[in-house]
C-alpha positions in Angstrom: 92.2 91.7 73.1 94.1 91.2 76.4 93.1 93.9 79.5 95.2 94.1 82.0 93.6 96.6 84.4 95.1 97.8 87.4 93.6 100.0 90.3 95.3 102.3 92.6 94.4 100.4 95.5 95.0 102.7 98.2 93.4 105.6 96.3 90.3 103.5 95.8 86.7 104.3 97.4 84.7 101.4 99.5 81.8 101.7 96.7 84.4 100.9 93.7 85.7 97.7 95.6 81.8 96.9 96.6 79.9 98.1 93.6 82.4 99.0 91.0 80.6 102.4 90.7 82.7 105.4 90.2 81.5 109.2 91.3 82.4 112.2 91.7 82.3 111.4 95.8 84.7 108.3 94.6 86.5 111.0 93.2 87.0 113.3 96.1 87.7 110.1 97.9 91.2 109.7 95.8 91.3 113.7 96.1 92.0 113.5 100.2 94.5 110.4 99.2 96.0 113.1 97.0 96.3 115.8 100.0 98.4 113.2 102.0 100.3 112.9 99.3 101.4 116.1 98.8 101.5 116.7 102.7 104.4 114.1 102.7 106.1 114.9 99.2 104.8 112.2 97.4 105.1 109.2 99.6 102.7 106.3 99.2 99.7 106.7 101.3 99.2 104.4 104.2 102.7 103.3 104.3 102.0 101.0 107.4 99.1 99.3 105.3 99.4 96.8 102.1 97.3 96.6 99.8 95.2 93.8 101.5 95.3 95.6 104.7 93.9 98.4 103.2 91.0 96.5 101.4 90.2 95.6 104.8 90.3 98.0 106.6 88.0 99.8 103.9 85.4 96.6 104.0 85.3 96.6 108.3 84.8 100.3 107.9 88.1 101.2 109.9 88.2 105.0 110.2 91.9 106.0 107.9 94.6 108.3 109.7 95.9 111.3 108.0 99.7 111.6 107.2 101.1 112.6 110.9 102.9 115.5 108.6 99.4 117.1 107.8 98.4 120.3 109.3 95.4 119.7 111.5 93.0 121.4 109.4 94.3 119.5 105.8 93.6 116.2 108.5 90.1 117.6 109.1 89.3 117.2 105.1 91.1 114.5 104.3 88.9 112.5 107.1 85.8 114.4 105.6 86.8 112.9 102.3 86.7 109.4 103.3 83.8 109.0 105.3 82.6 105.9 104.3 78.7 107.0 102.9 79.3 108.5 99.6 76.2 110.7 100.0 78.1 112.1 104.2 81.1 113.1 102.0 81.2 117.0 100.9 81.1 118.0 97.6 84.4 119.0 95.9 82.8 122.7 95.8 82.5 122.7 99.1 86.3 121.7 99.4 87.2 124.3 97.3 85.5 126.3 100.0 87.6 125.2 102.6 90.8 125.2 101.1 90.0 128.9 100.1 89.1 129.5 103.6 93.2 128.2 104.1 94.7 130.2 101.5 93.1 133.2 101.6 94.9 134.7 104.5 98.0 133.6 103.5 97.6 135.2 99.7 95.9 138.3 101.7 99.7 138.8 103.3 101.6 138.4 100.3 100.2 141.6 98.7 102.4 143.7 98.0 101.0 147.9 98.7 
């Protein structure tokens, strides 16, 4: 049986390139990836990088830059989400905290009395 696996470079965490070991913080690693993304409409992440800049930048340990369309706050957790420890990145619950902490006023002024 032939594999031919391919990874989302650019989504991937530093432990999966180092250790192949997928988490739930290499999860949340992909999930501030995923925030650019839909910060710029779907356009590839780290447009200025390849694929082998990237992996390097990820091995030195070079800090990533947000999409220059993300609000400062969105910038904030996408930067918390790729801190380069595993165990210094949040938890997704705590994301969820934050991004309620965003929403919340704005679903507080769409009510309707």
């Amino acid at each position: 049986m032939e594999t031919d696996v391919q990874i989302p470079i650019k989504w991937t965490a530093p432990e999966v390139f180092q250790d192949q070991k997928y988490t739930s913080k290499s999860d949340l690693w992909s999930f501030g990836v995923l925030l650019g993304e839909i910060f710029t409409y779907g356009k590839m992440p780290f447009p200025n990088k390849t694929n082998k800049d990237y992996c390097q930048d990820i091995i030195y340990r070079k800090e990533l830059d947000p999409p220059e369309e993300s609000p400062e706050r969105i910038s904030y957790i996408m930067r918390m989400c790729w801190r380069y420890e595993p165990k210094s990145r949040p938890s997704f619950c705590e994301i969820q905290g934050f991004l309620m902490e965003l929403v919340t006023p704005m679903l507080d002024d769409d009510v309707v009395e």
